[in-house]
C-alpha beads as a LAMMPS data file, in Angstrom:
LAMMPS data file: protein, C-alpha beads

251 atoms
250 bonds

1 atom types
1 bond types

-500.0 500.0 xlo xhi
-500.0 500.0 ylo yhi
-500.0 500.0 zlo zhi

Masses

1 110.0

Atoms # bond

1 1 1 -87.093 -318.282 391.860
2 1 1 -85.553 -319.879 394.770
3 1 1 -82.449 -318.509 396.726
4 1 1 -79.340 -321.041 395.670
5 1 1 -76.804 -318.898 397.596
6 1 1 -78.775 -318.651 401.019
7 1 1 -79.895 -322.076 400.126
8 1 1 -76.221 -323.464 399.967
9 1 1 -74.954 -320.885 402.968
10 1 1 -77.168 -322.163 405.499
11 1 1 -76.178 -326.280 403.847
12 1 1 -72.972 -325.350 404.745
13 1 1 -73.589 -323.982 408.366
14 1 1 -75.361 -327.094 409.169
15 1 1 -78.354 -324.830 409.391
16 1 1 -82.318 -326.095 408.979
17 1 1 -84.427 -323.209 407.651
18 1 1 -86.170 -323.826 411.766
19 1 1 -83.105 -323.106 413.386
20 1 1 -82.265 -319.929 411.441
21 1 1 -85.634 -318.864 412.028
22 1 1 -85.298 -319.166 415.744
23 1 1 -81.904 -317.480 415.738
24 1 1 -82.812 -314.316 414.062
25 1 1 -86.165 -314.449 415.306
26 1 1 -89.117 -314.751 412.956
27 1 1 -91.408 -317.412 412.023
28 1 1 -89.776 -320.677 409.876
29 1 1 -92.149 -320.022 407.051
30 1 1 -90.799 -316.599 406.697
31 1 1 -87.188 -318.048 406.117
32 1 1 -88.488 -320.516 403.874
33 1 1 -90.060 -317.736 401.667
34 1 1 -86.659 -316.161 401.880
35 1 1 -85.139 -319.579 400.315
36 1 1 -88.011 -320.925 398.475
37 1 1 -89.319 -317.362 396.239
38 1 1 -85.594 -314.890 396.920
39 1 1 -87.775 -312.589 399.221
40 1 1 -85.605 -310.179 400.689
41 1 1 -85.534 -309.847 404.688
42 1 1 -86.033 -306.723 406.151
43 1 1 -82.206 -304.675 407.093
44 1 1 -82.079 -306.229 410.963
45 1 1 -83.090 -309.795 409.840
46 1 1 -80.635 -309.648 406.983
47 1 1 -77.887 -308.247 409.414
48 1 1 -78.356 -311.191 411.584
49 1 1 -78.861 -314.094 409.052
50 1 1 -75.872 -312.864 407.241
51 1 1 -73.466 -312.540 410.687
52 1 1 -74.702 -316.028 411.552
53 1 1 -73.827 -317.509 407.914
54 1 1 -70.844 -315.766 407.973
55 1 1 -71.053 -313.967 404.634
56 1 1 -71.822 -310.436 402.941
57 1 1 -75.322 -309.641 402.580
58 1 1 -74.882 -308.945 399.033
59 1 1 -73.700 -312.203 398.300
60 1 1 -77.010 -313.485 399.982
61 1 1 -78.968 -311.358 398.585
62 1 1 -77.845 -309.747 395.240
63 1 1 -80.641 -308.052 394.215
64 1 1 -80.283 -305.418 396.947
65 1 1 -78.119 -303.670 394.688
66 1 1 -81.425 -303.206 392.921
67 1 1 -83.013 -301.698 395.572
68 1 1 -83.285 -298.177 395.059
69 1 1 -84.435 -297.028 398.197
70 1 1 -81.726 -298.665 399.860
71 1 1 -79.426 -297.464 396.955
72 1 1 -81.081 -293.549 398.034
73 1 1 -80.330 -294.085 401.438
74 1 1 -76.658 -294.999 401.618
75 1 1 -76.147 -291.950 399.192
76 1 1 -78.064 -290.082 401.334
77 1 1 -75.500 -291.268 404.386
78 1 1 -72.296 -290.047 402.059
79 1 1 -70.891 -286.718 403.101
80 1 1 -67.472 -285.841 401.969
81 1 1 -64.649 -287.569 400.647
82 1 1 -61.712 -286.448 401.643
83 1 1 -58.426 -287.336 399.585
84 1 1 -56.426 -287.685 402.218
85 1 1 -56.449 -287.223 406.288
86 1 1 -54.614 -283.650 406.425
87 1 1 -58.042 -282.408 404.384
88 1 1 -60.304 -283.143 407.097
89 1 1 -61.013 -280.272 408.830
90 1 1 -59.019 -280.471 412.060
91 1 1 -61.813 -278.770 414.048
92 1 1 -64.074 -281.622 413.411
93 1 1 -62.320 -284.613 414.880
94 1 1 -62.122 -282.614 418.217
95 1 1 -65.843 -281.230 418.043
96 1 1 -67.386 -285.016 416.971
97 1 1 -65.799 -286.322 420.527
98 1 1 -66.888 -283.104 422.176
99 1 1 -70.826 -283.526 420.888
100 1 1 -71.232 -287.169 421.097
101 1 1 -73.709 -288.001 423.761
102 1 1 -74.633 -291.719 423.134
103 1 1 -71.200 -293.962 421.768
104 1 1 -67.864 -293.152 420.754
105 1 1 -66.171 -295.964 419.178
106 1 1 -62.338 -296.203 417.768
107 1 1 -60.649 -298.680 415.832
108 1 1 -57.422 -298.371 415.037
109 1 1 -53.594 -299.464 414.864
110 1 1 -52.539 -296.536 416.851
111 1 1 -54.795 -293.271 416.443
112 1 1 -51.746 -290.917 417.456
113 1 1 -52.708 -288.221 415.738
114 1 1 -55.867 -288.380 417.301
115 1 1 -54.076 -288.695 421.089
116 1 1 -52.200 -285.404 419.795
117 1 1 -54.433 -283.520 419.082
118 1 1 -56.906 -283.583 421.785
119 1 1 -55.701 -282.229 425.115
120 1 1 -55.731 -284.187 427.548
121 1 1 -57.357 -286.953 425.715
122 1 1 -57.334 -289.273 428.694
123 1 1 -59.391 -286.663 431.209
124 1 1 -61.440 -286.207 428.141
125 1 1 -62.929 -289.602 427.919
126 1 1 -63.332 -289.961 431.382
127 1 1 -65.496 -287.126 431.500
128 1 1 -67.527 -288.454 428.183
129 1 1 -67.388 -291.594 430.595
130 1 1 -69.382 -289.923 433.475
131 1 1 -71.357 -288.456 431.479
132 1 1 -73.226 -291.264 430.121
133 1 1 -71.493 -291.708 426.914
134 1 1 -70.385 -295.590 426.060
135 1 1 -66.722 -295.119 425.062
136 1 1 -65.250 -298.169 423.125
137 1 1 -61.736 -297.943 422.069
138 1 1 -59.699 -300.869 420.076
139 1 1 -55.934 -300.438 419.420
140 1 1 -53.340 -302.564 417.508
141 1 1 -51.411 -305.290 419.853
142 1 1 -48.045 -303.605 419.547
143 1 1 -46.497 -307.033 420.035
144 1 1 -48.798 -308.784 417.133
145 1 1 -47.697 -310.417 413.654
146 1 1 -50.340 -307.526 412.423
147 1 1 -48.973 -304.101 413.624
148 1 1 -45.367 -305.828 412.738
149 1 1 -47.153 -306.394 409.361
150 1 1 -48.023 -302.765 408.883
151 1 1 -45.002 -301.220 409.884
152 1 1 -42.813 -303.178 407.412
153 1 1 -45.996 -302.085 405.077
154 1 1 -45.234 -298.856 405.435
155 1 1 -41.844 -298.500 405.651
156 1 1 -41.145 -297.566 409.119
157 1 1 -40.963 -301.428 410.851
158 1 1 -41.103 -301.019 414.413
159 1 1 -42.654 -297.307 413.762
160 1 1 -46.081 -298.471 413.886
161 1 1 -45.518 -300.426 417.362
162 1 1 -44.139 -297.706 418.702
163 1 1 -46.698 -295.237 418.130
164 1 1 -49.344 -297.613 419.693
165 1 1 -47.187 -297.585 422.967
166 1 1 -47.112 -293.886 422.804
167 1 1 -51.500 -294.084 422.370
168 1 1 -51.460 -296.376 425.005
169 1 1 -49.840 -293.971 427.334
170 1 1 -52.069 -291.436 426.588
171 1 1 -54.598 -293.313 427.371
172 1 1 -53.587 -294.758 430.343
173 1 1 -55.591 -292.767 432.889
174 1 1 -58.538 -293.564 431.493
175 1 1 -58.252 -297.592 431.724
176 1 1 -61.058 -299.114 433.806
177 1 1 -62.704 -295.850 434.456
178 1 1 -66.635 -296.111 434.473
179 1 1 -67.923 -296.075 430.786
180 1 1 -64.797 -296.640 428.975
181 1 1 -63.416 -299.814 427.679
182 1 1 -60.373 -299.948 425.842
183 1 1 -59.080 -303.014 424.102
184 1 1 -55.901 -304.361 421.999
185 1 1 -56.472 -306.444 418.863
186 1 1 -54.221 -308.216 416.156
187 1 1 -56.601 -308.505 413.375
188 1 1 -55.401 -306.801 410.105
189 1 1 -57.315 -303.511 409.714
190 1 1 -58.275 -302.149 406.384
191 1 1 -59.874 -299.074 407.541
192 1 1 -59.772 -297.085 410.972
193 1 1 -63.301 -296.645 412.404
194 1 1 -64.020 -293.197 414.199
195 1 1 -67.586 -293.651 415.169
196 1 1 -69.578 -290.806 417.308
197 1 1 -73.543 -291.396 417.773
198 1 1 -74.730 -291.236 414.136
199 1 1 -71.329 -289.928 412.501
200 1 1 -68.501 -292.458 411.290
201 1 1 -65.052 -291.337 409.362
202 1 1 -63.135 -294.267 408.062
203 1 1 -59.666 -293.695 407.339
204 1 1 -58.893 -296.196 404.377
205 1 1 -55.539 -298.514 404.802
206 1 1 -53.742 -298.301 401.323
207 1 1 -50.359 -300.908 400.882
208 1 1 -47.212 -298.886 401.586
209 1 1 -48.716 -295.592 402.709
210 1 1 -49.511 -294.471 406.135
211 1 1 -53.022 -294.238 406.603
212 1 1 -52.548 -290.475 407.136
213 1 1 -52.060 -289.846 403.275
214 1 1 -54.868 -292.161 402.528
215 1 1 -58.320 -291.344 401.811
216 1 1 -61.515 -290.908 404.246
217 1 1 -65.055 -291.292 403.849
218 1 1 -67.160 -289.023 406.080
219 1 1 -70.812 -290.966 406.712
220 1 1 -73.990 -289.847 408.567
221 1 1 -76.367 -292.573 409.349
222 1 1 -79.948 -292.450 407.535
223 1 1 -82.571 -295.002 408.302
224 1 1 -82.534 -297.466 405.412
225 1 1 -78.998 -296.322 404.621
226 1 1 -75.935 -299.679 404.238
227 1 1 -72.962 -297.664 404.301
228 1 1 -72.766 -297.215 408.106
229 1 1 -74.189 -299.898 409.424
230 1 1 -71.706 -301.948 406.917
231 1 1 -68.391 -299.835 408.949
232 1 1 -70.167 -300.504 412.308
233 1 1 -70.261 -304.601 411.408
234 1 1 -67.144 -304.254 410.769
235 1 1 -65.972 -302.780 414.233
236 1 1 -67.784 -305.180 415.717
237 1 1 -66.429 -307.970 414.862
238 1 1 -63.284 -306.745 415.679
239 1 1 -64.405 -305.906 419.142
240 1 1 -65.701 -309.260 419.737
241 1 1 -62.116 -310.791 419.173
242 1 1 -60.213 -308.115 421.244
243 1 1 -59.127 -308.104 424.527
244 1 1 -58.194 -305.313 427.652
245 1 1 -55.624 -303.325 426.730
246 1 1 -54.248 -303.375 430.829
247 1 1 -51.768 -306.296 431.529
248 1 1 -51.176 -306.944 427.828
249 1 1 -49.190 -305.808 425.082
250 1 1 -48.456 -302.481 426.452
251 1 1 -45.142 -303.264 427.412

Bonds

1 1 1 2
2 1 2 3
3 1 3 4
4 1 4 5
5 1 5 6
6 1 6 7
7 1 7 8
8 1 8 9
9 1 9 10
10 1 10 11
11 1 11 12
12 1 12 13
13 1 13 14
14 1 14 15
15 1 15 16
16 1 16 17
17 1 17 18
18 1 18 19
19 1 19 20
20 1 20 21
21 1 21 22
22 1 22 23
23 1 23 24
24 1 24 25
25 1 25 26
26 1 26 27
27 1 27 28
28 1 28 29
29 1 29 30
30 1 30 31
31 1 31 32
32 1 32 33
33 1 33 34
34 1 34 35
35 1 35 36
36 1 36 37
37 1 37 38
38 1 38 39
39 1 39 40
40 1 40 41
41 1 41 42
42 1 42 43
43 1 43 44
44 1 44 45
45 1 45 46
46 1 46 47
47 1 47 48
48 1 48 49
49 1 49 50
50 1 50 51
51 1 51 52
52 1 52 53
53 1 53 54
54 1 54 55
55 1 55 56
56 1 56 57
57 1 57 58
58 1 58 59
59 1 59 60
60 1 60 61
61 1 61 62
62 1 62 63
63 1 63 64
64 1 64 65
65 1 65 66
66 1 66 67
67 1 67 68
68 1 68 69
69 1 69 70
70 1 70 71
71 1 71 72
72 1 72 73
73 1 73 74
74 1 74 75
75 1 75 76
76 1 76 77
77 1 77 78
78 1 78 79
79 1 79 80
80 1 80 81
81 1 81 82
82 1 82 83
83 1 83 84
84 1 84 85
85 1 85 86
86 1 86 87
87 1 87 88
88 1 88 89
89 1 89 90
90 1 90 91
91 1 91 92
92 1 92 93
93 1 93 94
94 1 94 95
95 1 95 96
96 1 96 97
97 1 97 98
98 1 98 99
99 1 99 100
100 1 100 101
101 1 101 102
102 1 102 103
103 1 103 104
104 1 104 105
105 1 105 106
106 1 106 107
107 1 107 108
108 1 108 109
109 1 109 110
110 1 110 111
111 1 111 112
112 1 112 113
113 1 113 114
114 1 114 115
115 1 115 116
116 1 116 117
117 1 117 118
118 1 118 119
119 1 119 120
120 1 120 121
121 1 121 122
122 1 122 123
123 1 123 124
124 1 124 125
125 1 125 126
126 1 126 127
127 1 127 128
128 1 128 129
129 1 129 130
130 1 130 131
131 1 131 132
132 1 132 133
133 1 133 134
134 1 134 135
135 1 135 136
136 1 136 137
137 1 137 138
138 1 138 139
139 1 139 140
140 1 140 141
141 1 141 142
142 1 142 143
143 1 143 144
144 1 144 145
145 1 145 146
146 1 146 147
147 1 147 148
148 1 148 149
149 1 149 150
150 1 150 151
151 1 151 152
152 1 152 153
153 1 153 154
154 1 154 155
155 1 155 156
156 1 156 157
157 1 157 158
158 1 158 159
159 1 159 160
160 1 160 161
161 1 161 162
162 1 162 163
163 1 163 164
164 1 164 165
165 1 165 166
166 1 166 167
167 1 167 168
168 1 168 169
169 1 169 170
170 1 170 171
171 1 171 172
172 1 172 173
173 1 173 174
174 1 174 175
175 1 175 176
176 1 176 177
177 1 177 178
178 1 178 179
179 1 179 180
180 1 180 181
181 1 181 182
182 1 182 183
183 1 183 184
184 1 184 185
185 1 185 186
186 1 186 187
187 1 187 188
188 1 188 189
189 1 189 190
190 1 190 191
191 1 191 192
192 1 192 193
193 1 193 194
194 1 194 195
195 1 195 196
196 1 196 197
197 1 197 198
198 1 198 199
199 1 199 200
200 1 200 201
201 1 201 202
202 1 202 203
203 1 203 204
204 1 204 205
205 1 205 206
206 1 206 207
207 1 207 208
208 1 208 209
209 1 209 210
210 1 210 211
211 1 211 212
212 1 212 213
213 1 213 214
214 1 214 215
215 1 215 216
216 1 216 217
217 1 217 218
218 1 218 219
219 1 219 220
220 1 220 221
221 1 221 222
222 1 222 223
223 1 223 224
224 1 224 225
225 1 225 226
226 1 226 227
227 1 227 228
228 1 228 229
229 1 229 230
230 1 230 231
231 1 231 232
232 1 232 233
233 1 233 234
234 1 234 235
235 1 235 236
236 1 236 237
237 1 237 238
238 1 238 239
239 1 239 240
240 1 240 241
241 1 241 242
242 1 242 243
243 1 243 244
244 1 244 245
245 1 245 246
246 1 246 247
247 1 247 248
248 1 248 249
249 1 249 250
250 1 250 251
């Protein structure tokens, strides 16, 4: 049975089954098998296929929700839920940035309480920095539509742009050091990303509550697993439209 939706996706990327094949990589008859007889791609094919068609992989591909292995995985991947961001043990925000060795990644509007509560979070990075570790860190444009959007969400209006200032000055000794690249973005945010090597918490964004009272999702990554590879997408597409926080929007 053939593949209408991956069929239609790539009709209306302007795609040929040849040029998808030699953007992801792998032979043309292999995409044609995935159009022609539904066969589902392997997890980095389907990544790429999907991020060049510019839609969900489940929508591609539906019957991964049949998939039990992948289904075992991502529950495999699911730690804790916590109900809201008080119940997160406050030891392990500080200990995730203290262990990681590889990436530390950050999206958020502001991340105050995150500035707060690690002591001199600026010196901190730097030293992840020299140490090796790839430090990526995307804030809220204090002067975007977005963060203006959020703090009337919330109830506090120019609240929200404040408190990215106040990040921003935490932060500032660590712009342009070696290993650390921090960005501003005005892209609405749904979640806030706090990725360390193989450990992700994402803080959910619920409509007219700060994200601090709203729920978040503890994940370790497990080969096969979807549910951190799906946050880590999702940072990166933000990253790709950001831009250095120095010179702009900090004002």
């Amino acid at each position: 049975m053939p593949n209408e939706r991956l069929r239609g996706s790539l009709a209306s990327a302007g795609l040929t089954v040849d040029r998808l094949a030699e953007i992801v990589g792998v032979d043309p008859k292999t995409v044609e098998r995935w159009v022609s007889k539904d066969r589902i791609p392997r997890r980095a094919h389907r990544a790429a296929t999907a991020s060049v068609l510019k839609a969900d992989e489940l929508y591609l591909w539906p019957g991964l929700l049949d998939d039990t292995r992948e289904k075992s995985a991502s529950i495999a991947e699911f730690v804790a839920l916590y109900p809201h961001r008080g119940a997160v043990p406050i030891h392990l925000w500080s200990s995730l940035l203290e262990q990681a060795r590889d990436c530390v990644d950050i999206l958020i509007y502001a991340g105050l309480f995150f500035m707060d509560g690690t002591p001199d979070i600026a010196k901190t990075l730097i030293r992840k920095g020299e140490d090796g570790t790839r430090v990526r860190l995307v804030l809220g444009d204090p002067n975007s539509e977005a963060v203006a959007l959020r703090g009337a969400e919330e109830g506090v209006f120019d609240g929200v742009a404040a408190r990215v200032r106040l990040s921003l000055t935490h932060l500032q000794g660590a712009m342009n050091q070696p290993g650390i690249d921090i960005r501003l973005q005005s892209a609405t945010l749904y979640n806030s990303i706090y990725r360390f090597d193989d450990t992700l918490l994402a803080n959910s964004h619920v409509y007219g509550a700060p994200a601090s009272q709203s729920p978040v999702i503890h994940i370790q990554r497990v080969p096969g697993g979807r549910l951190f590879d799906h946050y880590l997408t999702s940072f990166e597409k933000v990253w790709s439209q950001s831009a250095p926080a120095t010179g702009k929007g900090a004002a």
